[in-house]
Each structure stands twice: as structure tokens, then as C-alpha cells.
Residue, then its C-alpha position, 0 to 999 in steps of 0.5 A: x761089893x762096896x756101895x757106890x755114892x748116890x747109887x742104889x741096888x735093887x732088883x728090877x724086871x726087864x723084857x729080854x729083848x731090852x736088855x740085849x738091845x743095852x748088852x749090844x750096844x755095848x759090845x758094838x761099842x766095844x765095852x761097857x757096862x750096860x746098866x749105865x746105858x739103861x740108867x742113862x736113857x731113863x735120865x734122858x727120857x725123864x729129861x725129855x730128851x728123847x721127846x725132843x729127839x723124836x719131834x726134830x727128826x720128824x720136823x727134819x723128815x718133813x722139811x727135807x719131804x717139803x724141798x724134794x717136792x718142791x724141787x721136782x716141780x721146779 
């Protein structure tokens, strides 16, 4: 197999359970290559992306827990 540009093969270990998790978000997305996926979430988390990911979601859980409490006692 020709190499691809700004790639490199090597062989890696991974728990089975996260390479299905990959394998079946590609199948839910009707295809793919799910090495991408991987390489594509190591970038994210490298990037911080999915530090930023977590901390707005748990700003938006409590917010939106802030306006319920608040409507009820209204």
C-alpha cells in the first residue's frame, strides 16, 4: 500500500470497546474509516476541544438548573 503524505503507519494497542465505539459511529454514519475518527479525536483532545466541550455543557446543565429553580419559586 502506497504511503499517504504527513501519515505514519504504526501499530498501536487499543481496548476493544473503543474501537467498536469508532467502528459504530461509523456504521451509524453509514460509512467511513474509523482510524480517522480515532485520529480525529486525538486532535480534538490535543486541541482542547473536548475540555471546552465538557466545562460549556456542565455551564449550560447549571444554568438551565438555575432558571428552573428559579421559575418554580416565581
Amino acid at each position: 500500500m502506497p504511503q499517504t503524505p504527513g501519515k505514519t503507519r504504526i501499530t498501536i494497542r487499543l481496548d476493544n470497546d473503543l474501537i467498536e465505539h469508532f467502528q459504530a459511529m461509523v456504521d451509524r454514519a453509514g460509512g467511513g474509516n474509523y482510524q480517522t475518527l480515532i485520529n480525529d479525536a486525538l486532535r480534538e483532545y490535543i486541541r482542547g476541544a473536548r475540555l471546552e466541550t465538557v466545562v460549556r455543557r456542565a455551564v449550560r446543565e447549571e444554568v438551565g438548573a438555575m432558571k428552573n429553580a428559579l421559575v418554580k419559586t416565581a
